[in-house]
N, C-alpha and C positions, 0 to 999 in steps of 0.2 A: 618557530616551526611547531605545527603540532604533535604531541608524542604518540599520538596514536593514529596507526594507517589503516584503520581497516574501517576508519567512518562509524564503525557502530558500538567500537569500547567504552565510550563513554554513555553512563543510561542512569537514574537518578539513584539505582543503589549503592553505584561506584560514587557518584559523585558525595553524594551523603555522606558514606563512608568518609572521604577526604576531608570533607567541610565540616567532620561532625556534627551533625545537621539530622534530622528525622526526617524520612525521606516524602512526606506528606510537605514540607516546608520548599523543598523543590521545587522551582516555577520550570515547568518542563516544555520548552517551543519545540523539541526534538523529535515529537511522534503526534503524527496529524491524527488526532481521538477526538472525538466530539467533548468541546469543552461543555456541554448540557450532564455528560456522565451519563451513568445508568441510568434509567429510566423509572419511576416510581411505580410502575406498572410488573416493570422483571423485578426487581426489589422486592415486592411483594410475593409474587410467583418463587423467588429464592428460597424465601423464609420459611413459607406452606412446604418446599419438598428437601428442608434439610433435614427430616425424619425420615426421608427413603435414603441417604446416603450408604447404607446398611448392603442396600443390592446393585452388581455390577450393572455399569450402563448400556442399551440394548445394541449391541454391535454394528448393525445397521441404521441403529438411527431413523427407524421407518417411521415415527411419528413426523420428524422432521423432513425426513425427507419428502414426506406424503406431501407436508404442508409448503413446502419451497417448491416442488410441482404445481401447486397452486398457485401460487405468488408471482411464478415465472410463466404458466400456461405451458408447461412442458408435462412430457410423462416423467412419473418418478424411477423407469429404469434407466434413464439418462445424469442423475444426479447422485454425489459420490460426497458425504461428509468427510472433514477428516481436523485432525489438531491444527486447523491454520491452513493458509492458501499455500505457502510454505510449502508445509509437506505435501499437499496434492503436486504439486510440480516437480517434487523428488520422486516420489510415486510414479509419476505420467513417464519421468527418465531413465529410471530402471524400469520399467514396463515393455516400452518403446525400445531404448537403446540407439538413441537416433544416433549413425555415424558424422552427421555436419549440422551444426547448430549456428544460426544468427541470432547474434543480439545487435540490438544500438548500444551507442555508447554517446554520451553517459546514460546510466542505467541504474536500477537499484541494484546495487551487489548482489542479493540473497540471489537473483536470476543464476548468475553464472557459475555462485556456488554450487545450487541444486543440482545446475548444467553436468558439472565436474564431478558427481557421484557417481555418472558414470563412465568410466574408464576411456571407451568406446569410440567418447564424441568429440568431432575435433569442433571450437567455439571460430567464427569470424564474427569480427565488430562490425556493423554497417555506424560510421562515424557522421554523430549529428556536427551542422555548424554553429557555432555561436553566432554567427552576422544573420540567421535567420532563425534565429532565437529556440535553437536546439528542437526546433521542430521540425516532426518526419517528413519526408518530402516519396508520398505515394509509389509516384513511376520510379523513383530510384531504389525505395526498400523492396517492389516487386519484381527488380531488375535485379536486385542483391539477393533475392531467396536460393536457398539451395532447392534445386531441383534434384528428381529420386533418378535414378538410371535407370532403373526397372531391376535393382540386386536386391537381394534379403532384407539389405539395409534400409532405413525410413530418416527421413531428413526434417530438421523441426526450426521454423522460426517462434520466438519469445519479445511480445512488446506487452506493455501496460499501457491504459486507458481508461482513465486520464494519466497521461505519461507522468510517471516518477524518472526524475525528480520536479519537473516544469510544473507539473497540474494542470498541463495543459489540454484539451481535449483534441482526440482525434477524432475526425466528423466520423458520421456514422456511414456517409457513402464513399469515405474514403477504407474505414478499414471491412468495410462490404467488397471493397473491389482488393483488396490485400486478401480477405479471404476468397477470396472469387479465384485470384491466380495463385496461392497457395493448394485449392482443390484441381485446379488445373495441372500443375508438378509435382501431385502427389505429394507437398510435402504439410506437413502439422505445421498448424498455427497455434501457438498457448496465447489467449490473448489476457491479462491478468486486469480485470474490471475492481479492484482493490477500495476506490473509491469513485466507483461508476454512480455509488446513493446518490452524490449529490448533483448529478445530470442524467436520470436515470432512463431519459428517453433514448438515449445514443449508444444503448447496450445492444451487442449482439446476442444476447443468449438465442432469441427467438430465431435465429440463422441456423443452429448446431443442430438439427433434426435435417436439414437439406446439405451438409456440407460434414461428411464423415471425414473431415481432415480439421475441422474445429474446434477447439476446446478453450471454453472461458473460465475463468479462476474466480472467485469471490470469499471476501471474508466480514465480518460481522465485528471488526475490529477497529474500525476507522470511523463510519456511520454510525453504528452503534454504541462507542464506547464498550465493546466487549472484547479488549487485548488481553487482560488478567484470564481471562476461561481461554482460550484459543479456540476459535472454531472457522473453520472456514468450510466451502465444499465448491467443488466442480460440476460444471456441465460437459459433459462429455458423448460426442458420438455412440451410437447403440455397442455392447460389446465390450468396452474399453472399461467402464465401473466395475466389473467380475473380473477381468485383467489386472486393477490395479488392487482388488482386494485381494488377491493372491500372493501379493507380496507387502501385505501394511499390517501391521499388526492389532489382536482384538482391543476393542474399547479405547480407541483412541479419541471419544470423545465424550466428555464425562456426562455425569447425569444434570447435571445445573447448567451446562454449558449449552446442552440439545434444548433443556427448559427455557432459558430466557433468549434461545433464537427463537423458539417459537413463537413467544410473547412477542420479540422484537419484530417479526414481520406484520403482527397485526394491528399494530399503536401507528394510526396513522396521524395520532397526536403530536406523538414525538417527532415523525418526520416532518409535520410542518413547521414546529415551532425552532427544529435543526437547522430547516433552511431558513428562518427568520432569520436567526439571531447568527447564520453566517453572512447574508447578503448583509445587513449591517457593520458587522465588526471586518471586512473585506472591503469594505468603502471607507472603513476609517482608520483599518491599515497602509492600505493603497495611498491616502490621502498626506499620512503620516511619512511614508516612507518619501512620497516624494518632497514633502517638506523638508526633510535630512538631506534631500541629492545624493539618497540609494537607491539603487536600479534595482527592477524586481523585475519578473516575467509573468505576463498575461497569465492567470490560477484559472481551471474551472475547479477547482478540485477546494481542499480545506487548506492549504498550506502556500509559501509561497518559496521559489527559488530566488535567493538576492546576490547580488557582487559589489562588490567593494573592497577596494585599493587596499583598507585597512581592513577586510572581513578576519582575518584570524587574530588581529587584536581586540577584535570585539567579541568575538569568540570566546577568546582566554579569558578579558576583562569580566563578560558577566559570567563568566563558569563559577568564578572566585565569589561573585556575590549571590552562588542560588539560584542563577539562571543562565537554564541549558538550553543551547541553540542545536540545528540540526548539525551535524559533522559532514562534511561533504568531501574529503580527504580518500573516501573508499572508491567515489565512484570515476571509472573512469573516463578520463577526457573532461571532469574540470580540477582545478590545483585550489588553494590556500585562499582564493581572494571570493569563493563562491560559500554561501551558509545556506540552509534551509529554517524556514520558520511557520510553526504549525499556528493555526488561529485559534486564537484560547476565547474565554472572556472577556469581557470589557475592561475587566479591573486588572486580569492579567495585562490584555495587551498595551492599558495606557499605562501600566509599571515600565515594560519594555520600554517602550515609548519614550518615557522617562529617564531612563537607564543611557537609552545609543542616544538621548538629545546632550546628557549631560557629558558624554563621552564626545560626541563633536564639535562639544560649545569646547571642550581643551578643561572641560573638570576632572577634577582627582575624585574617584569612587572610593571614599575611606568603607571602611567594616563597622562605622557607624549610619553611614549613606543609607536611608530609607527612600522608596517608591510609592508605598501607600499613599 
């Protein structure tokens, strides 16, 4: 069994740590980042403004935010930076205070944490099935929303798109009509677009100006390779951004971190050469895995959900050698036999590759076993 329940205690400075190991040496499948990294464009942008470190970062964030009004074709009073999508959604729930919350399940945990910041809110699961491969089934999450009574209280559904953990994508005129009967029963939608980059036609942000019960999440952490900075920000209905800066604290988004989202929204280098070298290495995982006779689930996204009989022996096995899989123990409604695996490199992913073939053929993984 694995020793940790909460799916996300294991991360490559714990693991380091155990393996005495430097944590740069860590092949890390655990967190869906663009294996391309930083960008040579923010790289440079970094270097020119580590002389301004000296003065706090602009509170608002108006350079950026100016320029993600751009990017999205929204006004910039709708758009709300903050440390990570994370806390905009802790933010949005002390704001709110919504007294009934839907989540699906399985789901990414941080949702329900945020959920439970505040006191308030009672959580129902709408429970995916596994035989229809844990994906939303429309009329019935519109049939599961909490509807508002017309009290003080405001009622809030929370989905991601492309769904965490599957990657799977939810069409865009399906969660059009999820927000369509969400503004019908008055109640919030957070819909958390996390890594919407990589099918970016099927975003609702462009809805959130006709639909004052909508609000989409986005962060520069997945697409970008920009998890070390944290930055994410919200689109939110007119009103709701001066609500939630009421209660977030100054400068929660530093001054290198606003710098290379800037950069990042205008390297339209980087995003092609992102989605290149995913549609490749996604055809040659997909390819891989079905040569092992392990189940994955349809990805639009950077990562994939897997299961297998023996998924937490492989789990433990490559932790031991260096190589950290997704932990899937936290989310609920799947158990021990479910991993998640982020798409790296080439030369990462035929290590892996290497790694679960010699683990199925019935080899022993000595501490001398190389992949290279």
């Amino acid at each position: 069994m694995r020793q940790n329940t909460s799916g996300e205690n294991d991360n490559i400075y714990r693991l380091a740590e155990q393996l005495h190991m430097q944590e740069r040496n860590i092949i890390d499948f655990s967190t869906p980042v663009n294996p391309l990294g930083v960008s040579k464009k923010i790289k440079a942008e970094l270097r020119k403004h580590l002389k301004y470190l000296l003065h706090y970062p602009d509170p608002e964030a108006r350079r950026l935010t100016k320029r993600l009004a751009q990017y999205h074709g929204i006004a910039p009073e709708m758009v709300l930076c903050a440390n990570g999508s994370s806390e905009l959604l802790s933010l949005t729930v002390r704001a709110l205070k919504p007294c009934h919350v839907l989540i699906p399940a399985p789901s990414y945990p941080a949702y329900e944490r945020a959920i439970k910041t505040s006191h308030e809110s009672r959580i129902t699961h709408y429970g995916l099935k596994r035989e229809h491969n844990f994906e939303i089934n429309c009329d019935e999450f519109i049939a599961a929303l909490p509807g508002n009574s017309g009290g003080s209280s405001c009622t809030m559904a929370s989905l991601s798109n492309p769904y965490n953990p599957t990657g799977r994508l939810i069409k865009k005129p399906d969660i059009r009509r999820i927000a369509d009967a969400a503004k019908e029963q008055q109640c919030y939608l957070v819909v958390d677009e996390a890594f919407m980059d990589f099918c970016p036609d099927d975003s609702v942000i462009q809805r959130v100006h006709e639909n004052p019960y909508l609000i989409v999440l986005r962060t520069m952490s997945a697409f970008y390779a920009l998890a070390g900075l944290r930055i994410g920000y919200g689109i939110f209905p007119p009103g709701l951004p001066d609500m939630l800066r009421q209660d977030n604290a100054p400068w929660t988004v530093n001054n290198l971190a606003q710098r290379a989202a800037v950069i990042a929204l205008k390297d339209k280098v980087y995003r092609k050469e992102s989605m290149r070298l995913m549609q490749g290495e996604k055809k040659f995982l997909e390819k891989s895995f079905r040569k092992l006779g392990i189940e994955y689930f349809a990805s639009d996204a950077n990562f994939y959900l897997l299961r297998a009989d023996n998924a937490d022996d492989l789990y433990q096995r490559l932790k031991k050698k260096g190589i950290l899989l997704g932990n899937c123990s936290g989310y609920k409604g799947l158990d021990e036999t479910y991993i998640r695996v982020a798409v790296r490199s080439h030369k990462e992913n035929a290590m892996l590759m290497k790694a679960l073939t010699a683990i199925f053929n019935g080899n022993h993984i000595s501490e001398k076993t190389e992949f290279v």
